[in-house]
Each structure stands twice: as structure tokens, then as C-alpha cells.
C-alpha positions as CSV (number, residue, x, y, z in Angstrom):
1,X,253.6,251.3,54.2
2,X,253.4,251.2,57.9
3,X,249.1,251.6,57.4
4,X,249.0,249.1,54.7
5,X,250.7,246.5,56.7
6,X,248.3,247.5,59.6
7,X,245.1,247.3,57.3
8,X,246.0,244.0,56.1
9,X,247.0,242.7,59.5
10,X,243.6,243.5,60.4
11,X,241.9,242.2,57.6
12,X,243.5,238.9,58.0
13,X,242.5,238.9,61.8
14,X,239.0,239.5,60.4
15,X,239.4,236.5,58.0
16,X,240.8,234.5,60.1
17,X,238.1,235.2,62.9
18,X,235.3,234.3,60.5
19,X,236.8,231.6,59.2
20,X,237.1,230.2,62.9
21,X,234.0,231.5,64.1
22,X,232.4,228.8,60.5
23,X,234.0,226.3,61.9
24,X,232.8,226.4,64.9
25,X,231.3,222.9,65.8
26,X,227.6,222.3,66.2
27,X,226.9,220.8,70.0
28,X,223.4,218.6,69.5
29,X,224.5,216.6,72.6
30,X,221.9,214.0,72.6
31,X,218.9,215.8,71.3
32,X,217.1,214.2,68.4
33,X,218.1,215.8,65.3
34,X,215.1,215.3,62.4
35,X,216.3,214.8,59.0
36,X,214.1,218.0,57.7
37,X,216.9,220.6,57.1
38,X,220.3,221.4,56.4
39,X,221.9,222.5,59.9
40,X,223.7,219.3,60.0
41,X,224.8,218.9,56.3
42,X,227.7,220.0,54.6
43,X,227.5,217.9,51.5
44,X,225.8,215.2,50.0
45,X,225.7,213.3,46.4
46,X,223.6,214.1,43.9
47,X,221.7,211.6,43.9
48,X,220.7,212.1,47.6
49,X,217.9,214.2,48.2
50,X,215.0,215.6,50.8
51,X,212.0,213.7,50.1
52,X,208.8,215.1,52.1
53,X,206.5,212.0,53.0
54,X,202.8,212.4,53.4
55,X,200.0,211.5,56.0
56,X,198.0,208.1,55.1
57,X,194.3,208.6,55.0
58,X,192.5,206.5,57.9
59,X,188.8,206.4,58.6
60,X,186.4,209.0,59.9
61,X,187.0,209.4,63.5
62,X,184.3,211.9,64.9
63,X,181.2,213.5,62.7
64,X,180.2,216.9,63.7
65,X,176.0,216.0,63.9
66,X,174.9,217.4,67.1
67,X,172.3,220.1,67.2
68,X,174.6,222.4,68.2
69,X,177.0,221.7,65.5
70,X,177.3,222.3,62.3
71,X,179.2,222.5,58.3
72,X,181.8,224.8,59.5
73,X,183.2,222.6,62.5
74,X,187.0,222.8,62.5
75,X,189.9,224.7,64.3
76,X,190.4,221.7,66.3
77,X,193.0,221.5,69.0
78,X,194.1,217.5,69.8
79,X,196.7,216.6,72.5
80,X,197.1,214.0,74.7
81,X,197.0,214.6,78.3
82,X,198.6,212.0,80.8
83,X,196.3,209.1,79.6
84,X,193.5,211.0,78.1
85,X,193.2,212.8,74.9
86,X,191.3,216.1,74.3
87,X,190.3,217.7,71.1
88,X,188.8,221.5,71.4
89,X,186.7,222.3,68.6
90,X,184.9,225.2,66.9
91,X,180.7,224.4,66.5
92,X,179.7,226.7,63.3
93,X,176.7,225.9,61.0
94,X,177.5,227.3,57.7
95,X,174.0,228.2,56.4
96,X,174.8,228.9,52.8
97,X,171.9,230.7,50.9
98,X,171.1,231.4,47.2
99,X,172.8,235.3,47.2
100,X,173.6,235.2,51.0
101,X,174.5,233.6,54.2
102,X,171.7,232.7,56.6
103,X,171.6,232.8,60.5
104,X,174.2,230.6,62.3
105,X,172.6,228.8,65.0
106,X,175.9,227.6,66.3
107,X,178.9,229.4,67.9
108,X,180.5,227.7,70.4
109,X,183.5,226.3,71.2
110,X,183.0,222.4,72.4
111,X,185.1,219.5,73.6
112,X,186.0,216.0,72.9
113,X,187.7,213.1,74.7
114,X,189.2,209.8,73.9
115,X,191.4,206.8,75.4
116,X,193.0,206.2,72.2
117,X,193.1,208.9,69.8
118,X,191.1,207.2,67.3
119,X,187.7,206.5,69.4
120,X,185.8,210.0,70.7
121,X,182.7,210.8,72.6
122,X,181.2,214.6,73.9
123,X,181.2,214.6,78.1
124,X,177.6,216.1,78.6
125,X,179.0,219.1,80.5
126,X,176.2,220.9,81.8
127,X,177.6,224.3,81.5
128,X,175.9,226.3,78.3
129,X,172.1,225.8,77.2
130,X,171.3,224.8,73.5
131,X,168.8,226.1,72.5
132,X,169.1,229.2,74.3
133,X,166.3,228.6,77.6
134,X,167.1,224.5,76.1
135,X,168.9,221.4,77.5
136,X,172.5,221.8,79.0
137,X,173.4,218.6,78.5
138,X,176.2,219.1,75.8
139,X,179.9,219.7,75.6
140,X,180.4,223.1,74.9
141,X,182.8,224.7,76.8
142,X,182.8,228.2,75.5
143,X,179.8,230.3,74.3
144,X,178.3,233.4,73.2
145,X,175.8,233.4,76.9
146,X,177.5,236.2,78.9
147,X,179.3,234.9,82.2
148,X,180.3,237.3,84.9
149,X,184.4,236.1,84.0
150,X,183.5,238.0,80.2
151,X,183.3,241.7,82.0
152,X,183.9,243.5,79.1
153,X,185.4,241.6,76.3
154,X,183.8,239.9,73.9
155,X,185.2,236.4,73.3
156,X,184.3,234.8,69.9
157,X,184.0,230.8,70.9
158,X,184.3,229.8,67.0
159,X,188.2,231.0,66.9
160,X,190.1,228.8,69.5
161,X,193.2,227.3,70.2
162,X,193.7,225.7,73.5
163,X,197.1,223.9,74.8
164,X,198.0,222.4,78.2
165,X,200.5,224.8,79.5
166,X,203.8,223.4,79.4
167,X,205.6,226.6,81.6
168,X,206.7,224.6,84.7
169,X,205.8,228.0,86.8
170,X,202.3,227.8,85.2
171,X,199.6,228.1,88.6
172,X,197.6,225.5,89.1
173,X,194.2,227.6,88.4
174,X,195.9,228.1,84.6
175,X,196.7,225.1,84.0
176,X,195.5,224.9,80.4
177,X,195.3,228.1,78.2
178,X,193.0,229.1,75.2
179,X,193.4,232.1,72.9
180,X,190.3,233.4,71.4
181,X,189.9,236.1,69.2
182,X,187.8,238.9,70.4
183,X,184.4,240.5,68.7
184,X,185.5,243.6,70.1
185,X,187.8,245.2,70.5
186,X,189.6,243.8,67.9
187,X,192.7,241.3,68.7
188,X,193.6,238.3,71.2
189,X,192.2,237.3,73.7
190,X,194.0,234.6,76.7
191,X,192.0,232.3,78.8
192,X,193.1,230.0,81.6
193,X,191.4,226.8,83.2
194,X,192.6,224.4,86.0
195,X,190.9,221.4,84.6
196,X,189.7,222.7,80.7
197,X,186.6,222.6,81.2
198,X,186.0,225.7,83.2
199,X,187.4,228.8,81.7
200,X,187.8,232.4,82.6
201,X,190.3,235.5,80.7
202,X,193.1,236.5,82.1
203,X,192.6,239.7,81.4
204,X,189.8,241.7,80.1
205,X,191.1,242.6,76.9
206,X,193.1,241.5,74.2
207,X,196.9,241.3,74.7
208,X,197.7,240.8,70.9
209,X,195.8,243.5,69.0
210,X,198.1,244.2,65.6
211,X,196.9,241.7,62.6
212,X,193.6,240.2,60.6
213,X,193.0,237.5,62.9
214,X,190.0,235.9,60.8
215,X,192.0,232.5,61.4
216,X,193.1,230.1,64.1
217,X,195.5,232.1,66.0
218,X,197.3,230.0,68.4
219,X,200.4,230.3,71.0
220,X,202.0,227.8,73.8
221,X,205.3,227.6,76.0
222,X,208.6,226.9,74.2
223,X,210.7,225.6,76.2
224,X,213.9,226.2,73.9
225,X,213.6,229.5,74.4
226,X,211.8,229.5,78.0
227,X,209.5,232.0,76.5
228,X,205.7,231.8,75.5
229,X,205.3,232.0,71.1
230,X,201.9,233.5,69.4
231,X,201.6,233.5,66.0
232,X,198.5,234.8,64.2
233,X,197.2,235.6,60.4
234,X,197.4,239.2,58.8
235,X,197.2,240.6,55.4
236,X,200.2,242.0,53.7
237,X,198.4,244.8,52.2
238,X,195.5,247.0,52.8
239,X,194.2,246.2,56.5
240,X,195.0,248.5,59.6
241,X,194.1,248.9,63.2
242,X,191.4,250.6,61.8
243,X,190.7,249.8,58.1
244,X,189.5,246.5,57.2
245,X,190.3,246.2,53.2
246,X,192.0,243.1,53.0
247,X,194.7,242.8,50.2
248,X,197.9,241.2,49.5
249,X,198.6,237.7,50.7
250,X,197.0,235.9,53.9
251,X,200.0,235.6,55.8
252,X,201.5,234.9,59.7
253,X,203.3,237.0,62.5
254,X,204.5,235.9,65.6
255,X,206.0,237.1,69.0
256,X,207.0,236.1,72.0
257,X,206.1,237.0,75.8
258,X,206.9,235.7,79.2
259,X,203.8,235.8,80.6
260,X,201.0,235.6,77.4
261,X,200.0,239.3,78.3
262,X,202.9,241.1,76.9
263,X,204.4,240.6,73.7
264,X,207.2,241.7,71.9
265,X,207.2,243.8,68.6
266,X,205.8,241.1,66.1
267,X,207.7,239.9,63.8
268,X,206.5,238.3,60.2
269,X,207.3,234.9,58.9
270,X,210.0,234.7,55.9
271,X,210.4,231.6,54.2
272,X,213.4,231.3,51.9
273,X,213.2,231.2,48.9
274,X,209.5,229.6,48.9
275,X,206.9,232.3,47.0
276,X,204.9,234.5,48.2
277,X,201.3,232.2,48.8
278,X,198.3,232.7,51.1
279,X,198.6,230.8,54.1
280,X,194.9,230.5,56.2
281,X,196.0,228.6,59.3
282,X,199.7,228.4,60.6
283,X,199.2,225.2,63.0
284,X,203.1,225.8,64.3
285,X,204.1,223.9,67.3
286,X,207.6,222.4,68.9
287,X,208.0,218.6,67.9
288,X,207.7,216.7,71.0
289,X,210.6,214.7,70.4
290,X,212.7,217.6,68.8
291,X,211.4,220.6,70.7
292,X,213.9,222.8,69.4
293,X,213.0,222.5,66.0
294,X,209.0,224.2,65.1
295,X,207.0,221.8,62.6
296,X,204.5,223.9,61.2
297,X,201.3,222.9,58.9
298,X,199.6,226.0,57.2
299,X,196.9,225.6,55.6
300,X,197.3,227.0,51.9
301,X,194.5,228.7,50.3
302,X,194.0,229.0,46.4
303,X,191.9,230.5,44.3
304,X,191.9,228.7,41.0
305,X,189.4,230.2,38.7
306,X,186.1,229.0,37.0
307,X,187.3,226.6,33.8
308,X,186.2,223.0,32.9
309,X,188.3,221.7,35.7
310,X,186.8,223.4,38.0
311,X,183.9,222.6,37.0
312,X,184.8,219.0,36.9
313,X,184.9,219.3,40.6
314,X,182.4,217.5,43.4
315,X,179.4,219.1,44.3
316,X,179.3,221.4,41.0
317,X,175.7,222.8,41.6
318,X,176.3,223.6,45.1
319,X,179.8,225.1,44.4
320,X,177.9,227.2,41.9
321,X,175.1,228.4,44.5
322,X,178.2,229.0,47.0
323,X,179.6,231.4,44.5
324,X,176.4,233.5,44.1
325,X,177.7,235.3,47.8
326,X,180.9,235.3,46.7
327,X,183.1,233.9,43.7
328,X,185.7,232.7,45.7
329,X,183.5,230.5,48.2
330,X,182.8,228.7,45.4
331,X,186.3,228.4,43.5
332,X,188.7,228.6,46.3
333,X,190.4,224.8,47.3
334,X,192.6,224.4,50.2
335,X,195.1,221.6,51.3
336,X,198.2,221.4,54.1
337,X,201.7,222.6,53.6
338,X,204.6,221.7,55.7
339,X,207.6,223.7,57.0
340,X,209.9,224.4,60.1
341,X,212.2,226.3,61.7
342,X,215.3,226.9,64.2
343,X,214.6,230.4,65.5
344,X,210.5,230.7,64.9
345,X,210.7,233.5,62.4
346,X,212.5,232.0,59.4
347,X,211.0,228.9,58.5
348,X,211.6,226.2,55.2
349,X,208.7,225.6,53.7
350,X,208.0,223.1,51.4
351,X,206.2,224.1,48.4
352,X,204.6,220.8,47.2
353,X,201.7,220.1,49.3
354,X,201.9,217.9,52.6
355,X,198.3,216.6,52.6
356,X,196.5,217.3,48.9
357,X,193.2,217.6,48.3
358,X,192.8,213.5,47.7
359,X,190.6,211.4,45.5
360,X,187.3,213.8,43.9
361,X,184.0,212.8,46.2
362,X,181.3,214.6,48.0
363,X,182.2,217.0,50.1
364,X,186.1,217.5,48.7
365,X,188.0,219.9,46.8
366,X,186.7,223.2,48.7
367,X,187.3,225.9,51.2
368,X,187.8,224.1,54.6
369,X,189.0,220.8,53.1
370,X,192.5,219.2,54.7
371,X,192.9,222.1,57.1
372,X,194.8,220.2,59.8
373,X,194.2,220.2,63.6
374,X,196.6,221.9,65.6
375,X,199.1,219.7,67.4
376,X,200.0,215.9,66.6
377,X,199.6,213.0,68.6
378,X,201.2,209.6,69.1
379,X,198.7,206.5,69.1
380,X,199.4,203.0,69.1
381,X,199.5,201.9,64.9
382,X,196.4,199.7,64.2
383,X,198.7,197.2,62.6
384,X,199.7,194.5,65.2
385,X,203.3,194.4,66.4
386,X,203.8,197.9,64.4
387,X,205.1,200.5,66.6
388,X,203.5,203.8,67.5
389,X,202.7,206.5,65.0
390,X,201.7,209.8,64.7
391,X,198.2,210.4,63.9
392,X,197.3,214.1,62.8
393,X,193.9,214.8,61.9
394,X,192.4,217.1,58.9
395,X,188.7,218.2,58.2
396,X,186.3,217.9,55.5
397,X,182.9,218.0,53.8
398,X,183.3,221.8,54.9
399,X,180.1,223.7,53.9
400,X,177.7,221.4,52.4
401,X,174.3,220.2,54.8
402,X,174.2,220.3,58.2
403,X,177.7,218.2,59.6
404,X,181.2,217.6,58.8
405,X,183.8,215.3,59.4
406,X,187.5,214.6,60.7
407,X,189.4,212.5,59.4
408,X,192.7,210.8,60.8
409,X,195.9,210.4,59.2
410,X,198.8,208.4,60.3
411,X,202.8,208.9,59.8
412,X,205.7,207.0,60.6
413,X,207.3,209.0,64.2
414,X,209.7,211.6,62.7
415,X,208.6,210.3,59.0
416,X,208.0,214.1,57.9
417,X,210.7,214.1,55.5
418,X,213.9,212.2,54.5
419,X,217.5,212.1,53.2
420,X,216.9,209.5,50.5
421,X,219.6,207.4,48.0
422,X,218.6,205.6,45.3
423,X,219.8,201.8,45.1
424,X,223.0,202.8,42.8
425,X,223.9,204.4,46.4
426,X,224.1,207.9,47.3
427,X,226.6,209.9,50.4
428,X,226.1,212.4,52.9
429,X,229.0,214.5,54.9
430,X,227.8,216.6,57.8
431,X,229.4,219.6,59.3
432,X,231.9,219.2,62.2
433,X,229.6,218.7,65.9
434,X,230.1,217.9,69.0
435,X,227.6,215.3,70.6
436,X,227.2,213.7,74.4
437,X,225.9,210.4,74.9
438,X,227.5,206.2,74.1
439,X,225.6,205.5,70.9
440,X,224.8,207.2,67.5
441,X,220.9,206.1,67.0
442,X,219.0,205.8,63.7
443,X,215.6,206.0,62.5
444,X,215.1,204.7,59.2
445,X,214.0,202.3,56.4
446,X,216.0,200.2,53.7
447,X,214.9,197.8,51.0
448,X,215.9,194.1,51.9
449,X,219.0,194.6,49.3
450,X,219.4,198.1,50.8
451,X,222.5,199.4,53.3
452,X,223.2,202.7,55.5
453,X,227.2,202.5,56.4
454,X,228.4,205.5,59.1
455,X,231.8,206.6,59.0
456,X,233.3,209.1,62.1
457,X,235.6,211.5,61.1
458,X,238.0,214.0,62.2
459,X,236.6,217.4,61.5
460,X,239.1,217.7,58.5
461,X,237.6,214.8,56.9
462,X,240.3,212.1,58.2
463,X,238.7,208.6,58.9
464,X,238.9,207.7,63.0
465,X,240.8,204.8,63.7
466,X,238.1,201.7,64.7
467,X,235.1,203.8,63.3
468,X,236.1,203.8,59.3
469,X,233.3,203.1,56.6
470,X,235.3,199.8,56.0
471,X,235.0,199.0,59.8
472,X,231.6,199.8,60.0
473,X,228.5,196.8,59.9
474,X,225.8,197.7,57.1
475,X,222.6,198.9,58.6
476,X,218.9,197.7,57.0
477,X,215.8,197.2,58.1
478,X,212.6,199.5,59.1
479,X,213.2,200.9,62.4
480,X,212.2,204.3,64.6
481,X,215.9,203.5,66.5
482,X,218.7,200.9,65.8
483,X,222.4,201.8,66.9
484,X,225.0,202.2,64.5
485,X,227.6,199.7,64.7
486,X,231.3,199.3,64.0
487,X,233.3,195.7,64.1
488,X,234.4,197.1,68.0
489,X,230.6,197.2,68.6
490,X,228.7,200.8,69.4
491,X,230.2,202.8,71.8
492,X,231.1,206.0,70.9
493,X,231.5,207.6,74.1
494,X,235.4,208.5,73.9
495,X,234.7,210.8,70.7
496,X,231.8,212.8,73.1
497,X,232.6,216.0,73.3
498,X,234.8,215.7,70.9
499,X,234.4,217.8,67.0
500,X,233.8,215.2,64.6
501,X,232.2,214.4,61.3
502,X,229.7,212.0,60.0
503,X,229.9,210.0,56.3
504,X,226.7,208.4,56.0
505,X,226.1,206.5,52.8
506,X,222.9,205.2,51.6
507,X,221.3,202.8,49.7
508,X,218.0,202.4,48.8
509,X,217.3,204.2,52.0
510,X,215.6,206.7,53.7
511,X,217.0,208.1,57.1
512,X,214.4,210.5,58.9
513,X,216.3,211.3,62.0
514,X,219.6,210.2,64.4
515,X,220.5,210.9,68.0
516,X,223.7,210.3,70.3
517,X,222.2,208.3,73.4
């Protein structure tokens, strides 16, 4: 008797332990929280939902014609630096044959600048000849010309991602970073650059050496974890060090190093319940307002079959000569995904697509169509008195004549995705959390006969005294922030710190994201 009454002693100090340990509140303190998961939510009505929003087609913003160029420009890397912003960009000439691909005259890696983000020119740089013995007045930045800083690697200028360093104990001569894949041996290669222009490896060889690679591979500081992130493509199946015999799915692995020469055991990506799909690119990065939540925006690649649809599809004889190298260059289609994550290694991804293929024209519908550029931007919206917006940027006419293009979309700031009600109202109850800061911030959007209403409550669900749903003032409008008001007005700062609850109910609304401020 004596033992039972121990056993169950301990099993209730077990229970009772987890029980406390689930209930323990969140602390966002006054970091933006984007409406893009669950962490926060508890409950909500069925009638509220996660809606994913998609990017708004602009214009053109910069054709790849330059003799140096080519059909298979992409793997661009855009970010904004103090005033300036700089796109890195792979120069490829896809010279498709009848039966075979021809001689690319292109492999470079080049670089762009603009003031606004919409508006680009090439700096005539002066560092690499084109033709080889030719003119060096172009603005590549990276190329296949030996340079005493190669020694012995081999760096392959038409796989790279570049990013501004964000380590605050990054040197001054490092600056910016690249990571390149290598022609041999096989893996990563890291570059560093005081001013991105002028580049040279950090080490001779390549720190990341485990995976396919045949991708844009890409890594940067995190400054959640005050650690540096890769991640990189491989193939589930058949590949090794050794053997190249690609099978499975087209997938991504990541690590993480302090220093972006050594790296921890990689880890692959798991996604939840989303299916098992090929994902080309990974384009994973910290959301600059939210860094401790990843926003990534794989590319997803599909091979579709020959039928009438696809032969419905633009550019039908040249699709046809396409697939006289291989079926699948001429059959495969590929479009942008979206999905994030809390830890880098388990991410929700969305399986509707973020960025579809669009309207059927020249030049659409192919390999190398929406793949997005890595890292978004904010620019200043094109509609006056509209506030800033993100503009993300996605290529295409991919493989046909001698240029392609890229193409800028435009999102509301945080307007990935949405808790949306319908107008017959819907409710949300988040977990308990603790929060610092004097008022509860929104970003969102209503119809003119639309409402949001906030109610605080004790983390058991009990209605606070001065912030109850009945003393709270209806929200609507179209904003990126508006506070959250009661009839005492918006200070919240006597419940900081404090566990409490949120009732949010919705109508005809969309709420993207909320902060304590």
C-alpha cells in the first residue's frame, strides 16, 4: 500500500508539474508578433481562419540584356543598405539547342544598385573583362578569371547569395559576406568584402560540404539565436559525398556556426503536416520587424506531365525543343511557396502557392518562372499618401532568347497572412502571456461596416475590470498600427508583466500582426 501511495504521489507531482509547466505564460514583451501561426492562439471560432495573402504584380524593374548576361539570370540577392539598395545577381546564358545545351558565354556573378527599390542601373566596375582580353567596363563582381584571393578553390560565380553581415563583431574587412558554391571540391564556399564590391574567401575551401547544392544556398547572422544559419538544397535519396544519382525529393538542411567556418551537424527541414514536395530554392531569412520568427519563400518545382494542358501552355514549340535534352526542361513549372518558423528547423508551410504562375504569356509557365529573390525590402508604395510596403521581386521569361526579366511585387508590411472573420463576426482567445510596454498596437484592415473589439483577461478567462469587451471602443479602418482602446483610453502598462489573456473579436476583418509598445 505504502508503494502505491508513493507511485501515485509521484505521478500526481508529474501531472501536476506538466500541467504548470503548459501553463506557463508566453513573455513577447514588446516584440512584434505576426499573425502567421498559432504560438499565441488558444482558440478561435470557426468561422475565423488563416488566410495567406499574395504579392501584387508591378512592372518590370530591370531586364537582364547586357552582353554578359543572359536567359538564365536569377538567384538575386536585394537588400537595402543605409540609403542604397543592392541586388547581387547570377549572369547565365541558357543556350538551349535542338538535343543539347550549347556553350554559356556567361558565368558571373554581377551587381546592381538603386535609390528606390524600383529604379536600377549596373556601376561600370572595372574589375573582370567581357569578352575575355574585352572591355572591363561592366558590373560583375565575381568571375570565372582566376585572382590570386582563389588559391585553390574553385568558386562558381552563377550560385550566390550575398547579405550585409548583421554580427555586431563582424571586422570591418568582412563586412558583407557571400556563399558560393564551389566547382571543386564539392560544397560551400564563404567570401567576405568591406565595401561588396571587392571580394576574397575566407578560407580556401568549403566549410559546408554534406548536400546537392545545385541551388541558391544561402546563410546570414540571426540575431535571435546570436549564431550564423546556412541552409542549403539536398536530395532525399540517392546522392552521396561521392555518388551523384539524384532521387527522392529536392529538399533543404540547415545549420548553424559562430563563425560561418564551422558548422554544426546539419539538420533537415520538417514541415508538419505539409507533404513531402520538391523545394528548388529555400530563400529563408529573419523578418526584419519580427526577427525571431524565419519567413521563408521556396521555390516549388513540379513536374506535370505532357497532356493537352500542357500543351496549352506559352511558348509550346520551344517547350517542345527544350524537352529534346531533357523531358522535364520542358514540362517542369515552378512558382513560390511560403512558410516560417520559431526554431529554424520545423517550419509551417503553406501548401497553396504564395506567388502562382500568373496569367499564360511569353515567357511564363516554365522552369525558372516566380523564383523569388532572396530577402524583402521596404520601399515607399507608388500610391500617394499610402504608406510603405514591402516589395519582393520574382524572375521570368527563364530560358527563352538571349535576356530575362524581374519583376516586382508589392505587399502590405506584415500582410503575409491573416486571422480573418467573416461579417457575421468571428472570435479569437489567445494563450495566457506576459507583455512589456503601455499600448497593445494593431495592424490591420476592416470593411467600413467592419469592427475588431479587444478584451484583457485574467489567465483563467475572467474579464479585467476597465478592459472588458463592453468597455472596449470598436476598432476599423486600414492601418499598419492603431492602439487599442478602452472607454479609460490605452494604457495598459499596470497589466505589464503581468499573465493575461487576449479576446479579440472580428468582423469583417483581417488582423496581420499586434505589439505591446
Amino acid at each position: 500500500m505504502k508503494r502505491l501511495l508513493a507511485l501515485c504521489l509521484s505521478l500526481l507531482i508529474i501531472i501536476t508539474s506538466s500541467i504548470s509547466f503548459a501553463a506557463e505564460p508566453i513573455n513577447i514583451g514588446s516584440q512584434l508578433e505576426l499573425m502567421v501561426d498559432d504560438t499565441l492562439i488558444e482558440s478561435r471560432s470557426p468561422e475565423t481562419r488563416f488566410v495567406l495573402h499574395h504579392p501584387i504584380p508591378q512592372g518590370v524593374v530591370f531586364t537582364y540584356d547586357a552582353p554578359w548576361e543572359g536567359s538564365g539570370c536569377g538567384y538575386q540577392s536585394i537588400f537595402k543598405d543605409g540609403d542604397k539598395y543592392r541586388m547581387y545577381y547570377k549572369a547565365w546564358q541558357l543556350n538551349v539547342q535542338q538535343g543539347k545545351l550549347g556553350p554559356n558565354p556567361s558565368n558571373f556573378t554581377c551587381y546592381a544598385e538603386s535609390d528606390d527599390g524600383i529604379h536600377w542601373k549596373r556601376p561600370d566596375l572595372g574589375l573582370f573583362a567581357f569578352p575575355k582580353g574585352g572591355s572591363k567596363d561592366n558590373n560583375i563582381v565575381i568571375g570565372l578569371e582566376r585572382r590570386d584571393w582563389m588559391k585553390d578553390a574553385q568558386p562558381d560565380p552563377v550560385h550566390p547569395a550575398v547579405f550585409k553581415d548583421e554580427n555586431p563583431n563582424c571586422t570591418a574587412d568582412a563586412k558583407y559576406k557571400a556563399i558560393l558554391r564551389s566547382r571543386g571540391p564539392k560544397g560551400l564556399l564563404v567570401l567576405k568584402s568591406p565595401d561588396g564590391i571587392h571580394w576574397s574567401l575566407m578560407i580556401d575551401k568549403p566549410v559546408i560540404t554534406h548536400g546537392a547544392f545545385d541551388s541558391q544556398n544561402l546563410a546570414f547572422w540571426d540575431p535571435t539565436i546570436k549564431k550564423y544559419r546556412a541552409y542549403w538544397r539536398y536530395f532525399t535519396a540517392g546522392t552521396t559525398d561521392k555518388v551523384w544519382k539524384p532521387a527522392g525529393y529536392r529538399d533543404i538542411r540547415t545549420a548553424t556556426s559562430e563563425d560561418l567556418l564551422n558548422w554544426s551537424k546539419p539538420q533537415n527541414l520538417t514541415y508538419g503536416d505539409a507533404p513531402p514536395e520538391h523545394l528548388y530554392t529555400n530563400q529563408i531569412k529573419p523578418y526584419y520587424r519580427a526577427p525571431h520568427i524565419l519567413i521563408g519563400l521556396p521555390t516549388r518545382y513540379i513536374e506535370r506531365g505532357w497532356s493537352k494542358s500542357m500543351e496549352a501552355l506559352p511558348d509550346a514549340k520551344h517547350r517542345k525543343m527544350r524537352s529534346s535534352i531533357s523531358d522535364r526542361y520542358g514540362m517542369a513549372i515552378t512558382e513560390a511557396l511560403f512558410m516560417t518558423s520559431r526554431d529554424g528547423v520545423k517550419f509551417k508551410r503553406w501548401q497553396e502557392a504564395f506567388l502562382r504562375p500568373g496569367p499564360e504569356r511569353n515567357d511564363t509557365w516554365a522552369y525558372g518562372n516566380q523564383y523569388i529573390a532572396w530577402q524583402m525590402v521596404e520601399t515607399k508604395s507608388t500610391t500617394e499618401g499610402a504608406p510603405n510596403e514591402l516589395s519582393l521581386y520574382a524572375s521570368e521569361g527563364y530560358w527563352t532568347g538571349t535576356s530575362n526579366q524581374l519583376r516586382r511585387y508589392t505587399m502590405r508590411i506584415d500582410g503575409f497572412v491573416s486571422l480573418k472573420a467573416p461579417m457575421k463576426g468571428g472570435e479569437i482567445i489567445t494563450k495566457p502571456f506576459t507583455f512589456k510596454g503601455k499600448e497593445l498596437l494593431f495592424n490591420f484592415a476592416t470593411s467600413a461596416a467592419g469592427s475588431i473589439v479587444v478584451e484583457l483577461q485574467t489567465p483563467d478567462g475572467k474579464p479585467i475590470p476597465g478592459f472588458t469587451e463592453k468597455e472596449g471602443i470598436e476598432l476599423f479602418g486600414d492601418t499598419l498600427s492603431r492602439s487599442v482602446h478602452w472607454k479609460n483610453g490605452s494604457d495598459v502598462s499596470q497589466l505589464a508583466g503581468k499573465p493575461i489573456r487576449m479576446k479579440i473579436k472580428l468582423k469583417d476583418a483581417d488582423l496581420y500582426s499586434l505589439r505591446f509598445k
